[in-house]
Structure formats: structure tokens, C-alpha cells
N, C-alpha and C positions, 0 to 999 in steps of 0.2 A: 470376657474379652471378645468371643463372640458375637454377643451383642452388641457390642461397642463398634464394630467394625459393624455391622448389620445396618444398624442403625446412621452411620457417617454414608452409607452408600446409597440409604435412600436421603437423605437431605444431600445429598449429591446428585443423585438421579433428577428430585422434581425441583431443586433449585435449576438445574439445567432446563427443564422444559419450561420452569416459571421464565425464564430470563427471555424467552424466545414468544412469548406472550402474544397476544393480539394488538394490531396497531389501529388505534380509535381515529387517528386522521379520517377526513373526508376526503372524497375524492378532488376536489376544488383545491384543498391544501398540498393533497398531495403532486397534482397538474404543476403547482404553481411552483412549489420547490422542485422540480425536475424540471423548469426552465432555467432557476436560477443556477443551480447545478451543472447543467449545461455548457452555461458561459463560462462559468468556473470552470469548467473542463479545458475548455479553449485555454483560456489566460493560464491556465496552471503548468499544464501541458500543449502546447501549441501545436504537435507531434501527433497527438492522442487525437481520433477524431469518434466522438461520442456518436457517432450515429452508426459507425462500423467498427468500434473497439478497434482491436490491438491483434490481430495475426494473419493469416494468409489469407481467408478470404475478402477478400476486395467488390465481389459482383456474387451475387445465388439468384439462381432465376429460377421462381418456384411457379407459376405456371398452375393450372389446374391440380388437385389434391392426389398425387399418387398413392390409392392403398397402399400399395403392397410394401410400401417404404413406409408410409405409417404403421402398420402392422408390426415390421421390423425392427419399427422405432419403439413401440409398444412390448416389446422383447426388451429391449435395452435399456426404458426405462422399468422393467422390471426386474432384473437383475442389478442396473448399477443407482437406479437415481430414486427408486419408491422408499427406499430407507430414511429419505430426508426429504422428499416432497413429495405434493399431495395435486391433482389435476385440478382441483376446487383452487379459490382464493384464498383457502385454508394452512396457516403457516405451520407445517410440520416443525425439522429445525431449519430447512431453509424455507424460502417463500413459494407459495401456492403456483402452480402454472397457469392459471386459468389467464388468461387475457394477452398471456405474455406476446404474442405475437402480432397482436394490435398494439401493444408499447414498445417493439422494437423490432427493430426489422431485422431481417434474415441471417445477414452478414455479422448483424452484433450476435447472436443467438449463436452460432456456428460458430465466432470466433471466441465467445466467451465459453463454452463445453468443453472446445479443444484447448482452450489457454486461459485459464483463470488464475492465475497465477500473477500474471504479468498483469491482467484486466483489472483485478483487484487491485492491485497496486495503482495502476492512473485510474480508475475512475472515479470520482468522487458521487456517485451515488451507489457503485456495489462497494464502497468506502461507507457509505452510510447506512446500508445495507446489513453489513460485517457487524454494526456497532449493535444493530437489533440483536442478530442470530450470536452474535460471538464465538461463530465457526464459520470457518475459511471453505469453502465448496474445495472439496480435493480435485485435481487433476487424477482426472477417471483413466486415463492415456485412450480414449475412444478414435478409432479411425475417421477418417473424413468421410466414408460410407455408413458408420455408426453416427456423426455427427448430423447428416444428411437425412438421416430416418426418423433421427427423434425428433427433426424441423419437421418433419410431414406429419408424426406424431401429435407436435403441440399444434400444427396447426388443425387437424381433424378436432381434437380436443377445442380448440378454438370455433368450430364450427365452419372451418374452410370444405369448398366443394372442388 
């Protein structure tokens, strides 16, 4: 019995990391469907605006790289977000941070940490996103000062000055 149960829980284990795999797109297909995406976004949702998601921030004016909020941020995603992503391009169970803040600006970034939830639901690309990983990024409940750090974070990771 034992081993019966031993055994279902690693074919359960690396069925889960097989499923969340590497994504062979190139970057040219991947450009391309995140336009069309896009407009989809509009027409689907007309409410939902793809370039700032879905919650309270509206403007972040990020401005030259504040350590000491990267730092901070580098705290926070060591305790809430390294369990599922990785600062490389490398898909943990969620996706890699590497670039992210060259594909999305600050307001989306901020609003989607604090509110994935609701983001998930209109966007049709962290929609398409979900269908890779097949786990929902949880609502961390991160403060807008935790929010705020881990922007300064991915952007140092990003190589901002």
C-alpha cells in the first residue's frame, strides 16, 4: 500500500513539472501573438485596458533604480515568489522574470501582484499563460510598498540603472 501511494505521488510530482515544460516559440511568434492578443483584449473587454491591467494603479513613476527598494523587493521575492519563479527566462511553475519589465510596464506589473485574480480572469494572454503552467499565481495579499519593491527588484534584475 505503501508503495502504491509512493509511487502515485511521484507521477504526480513530475507530471506537474512535465506539464509546465519549456515553451519552443520564438521570439517573432511570440511578438506576434501578443499583438493579436491585445486587440482581443480590447474587443473582449473594452473596460480592461491591456497596457495597465485591472486595479488601482493607474500612473508609477519609476524614475532612476532605487536600491534600497530593490533590495526590499529581493526580500520579498524570497520569501513569497522564488517558490514558483526563477529571475532567468527559465519557467519554474510560473514564468521566468527575466525581461519582464521590458514587456510590460510598471502599472501592469503592480497591478497584476496586487490583483491576479481579477487580471487573470480579463486577460487573454495571462489566459493563455494559465493554459501552460495550469496554476493560477495566488494572491500573495502584498502591500503597495511590497508591490513597489519587487518593481525596483525585477527592474535591477532587468538591468535598470
Amino acid at each position: 500500500m505503501k508503495k502504491l501511494i509512493a509511487l502515485t505521488m511521484v507521477i504526480t510530482f513530475v507530471t506537474f513539472f512535465a506539464s509546465c515544460g519549456g515553451n519552443d516559440k520564438t521570439t517573432d511568434e511570440t511578438t506576434a501573438g501578443s499583438s493579436e492578443t491585445t486587440a482581443e483584449a480590447t474587443t473582449e473587454n473594452p473596460s480592461y485596458d491591456p497596457n495597465r491591467g485591472e486595479g488601482k494603479f493607474s500612473s508609477v513613476d519609476v524614475g532612476p533604480l532605487d536600491s534600497k527598494k530593490a533590495e526590499l523587493g529581493d526580500q520579498v521575492f524570497q520569501v513569497k515568489c522564488s517558490s514558483c519563479h526563477k529571475v532567468t527566462d527559465e519557467r519554474l511553475v510560473g514564468p521566468g522574470w527575466a525581461g519582464v519589465t521590458e514587456r510590460r510596464k510598471p502599472e501592469w506589473i503592480m497591478n497584476f501582484i496586487t490583483n491576479p485574480d481579477v487580471m487573470i480572469d480579463k486577460d487573454p494572454e495571462l489566459q493563455a499563460q494559465l493554459e501552460l503552467c495550469l496554476v493560477r499565481m495566488p494572491n500573495q495579499n502584498l502591500s503597495d510598498d511590497d508591490a513597489r519593491n519587487l518593481l525596483e527588484f525585477m527592474r535591477k534584475n532587468d538591468g535598470a540603472k
